[in-house]
N, C-alpha and C positions, 0 to 999 in steps of 0.2 A: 504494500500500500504506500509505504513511504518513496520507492522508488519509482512509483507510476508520478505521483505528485512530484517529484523533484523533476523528474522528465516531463511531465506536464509545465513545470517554472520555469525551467532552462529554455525550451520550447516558446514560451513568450515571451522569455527576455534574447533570444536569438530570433525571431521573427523582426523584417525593418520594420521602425515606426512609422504609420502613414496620417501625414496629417495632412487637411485640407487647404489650403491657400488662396484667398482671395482678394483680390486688388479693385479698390473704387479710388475716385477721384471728388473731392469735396466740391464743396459751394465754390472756393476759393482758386478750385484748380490744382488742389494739392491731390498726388498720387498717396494713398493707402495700402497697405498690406496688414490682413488679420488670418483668425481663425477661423470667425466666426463671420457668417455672409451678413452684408447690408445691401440697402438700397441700391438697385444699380449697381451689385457688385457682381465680376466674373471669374468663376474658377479658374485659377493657374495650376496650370501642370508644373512642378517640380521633378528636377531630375536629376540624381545624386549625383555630385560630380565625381567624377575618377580623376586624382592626380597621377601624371608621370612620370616618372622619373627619367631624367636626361643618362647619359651615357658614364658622365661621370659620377653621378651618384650613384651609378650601380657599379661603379670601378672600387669606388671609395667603398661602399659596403662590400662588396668583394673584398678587399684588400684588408678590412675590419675584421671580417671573418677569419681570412687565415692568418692573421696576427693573433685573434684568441685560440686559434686553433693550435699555432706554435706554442704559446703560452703556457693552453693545456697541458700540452706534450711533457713543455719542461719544467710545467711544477710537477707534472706526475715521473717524470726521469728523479728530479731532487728528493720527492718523497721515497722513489724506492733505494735511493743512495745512503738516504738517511734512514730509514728502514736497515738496509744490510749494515753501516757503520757502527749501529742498534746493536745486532745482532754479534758481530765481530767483539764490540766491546764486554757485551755479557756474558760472551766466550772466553777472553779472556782475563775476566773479574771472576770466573767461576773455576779458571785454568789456577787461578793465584789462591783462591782461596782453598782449594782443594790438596794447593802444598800445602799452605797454611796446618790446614785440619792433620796433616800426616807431621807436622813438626811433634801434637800434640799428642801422637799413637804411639813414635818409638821411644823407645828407651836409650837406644845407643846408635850412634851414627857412626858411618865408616866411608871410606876414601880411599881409591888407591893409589899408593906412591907410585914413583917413578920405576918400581920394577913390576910394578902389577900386584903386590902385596896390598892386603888390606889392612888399613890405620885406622884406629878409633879417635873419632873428632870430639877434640873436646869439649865440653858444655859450655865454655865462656863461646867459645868458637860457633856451638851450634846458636846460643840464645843470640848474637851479633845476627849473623845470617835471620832467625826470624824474626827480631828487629827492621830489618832491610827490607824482607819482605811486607811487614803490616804498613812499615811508610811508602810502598810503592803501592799498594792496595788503597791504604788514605788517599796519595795522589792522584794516582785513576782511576779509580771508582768510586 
């Protein structure tokens, strides 16, 4: 029901308006135009007028269009650049924090010297290193 009535409303309000037009001329000699008829008065035909548009307004609106249509393009290239940089960054806040989290699992750390032997690192050594790391995580992330 609702949707007959809206389509009934839209229906009269997109129908042209047609109003009647009448043109007299007074005692005086003056020309008139009303709605409503008098004396001595004759319908006028009205006829909507159509504007054209010249050559170069239709350049100009051409040329409007594919200006927002560039536009388009490259706020939607910057949105997905910033989208991936997004993405990249939470990658690697999640790469930092996940050393982080293993500083807090071992117990002993180790290193290999220069013959390939493994060295136990030691704790002033390790807590520096996760030191460096939480200020690079503060920094960028």
């Amino acid at each position: 029901m609702r949707t007959l009535f809206l389509f009934a409303l839209l229906g009269a309000c997109i129908l042209p308006a047609h109003a009647e037009i009448y043109r007299w001329t007074d005692a005086q000699g003056r020309v008139h135009f009303g709605e409503r008829p008098q004396q001595g008065a004759e319908r006028v035909e009205v006829e909507p007028q159509i504007i054209q548009r010249d050559d170069q307004v239709r350049a100009r609106e051409a040329n409007m269009q594919r200006l927002q249509e560039v536009r388009s393009e490259e706020r939607a290239r910057e949105q997905k650049q910033r989208a991936e940089r997004l993405q990249q960054q939470k990658a690697y806040c999640d790469r930092l924090n996940n050393e982080l989290a293993r500083y807090d699992k071992r117990i002993y750390w180790y290193e290999e010297d220069s013959t390939g032997k493994k060295v136990e690192v030691s704790p002033k050594r390790v807590e520096e290193q996760k030191m460096q790391l939480q200020a690079l995580i503060r920094e960028r992330c």
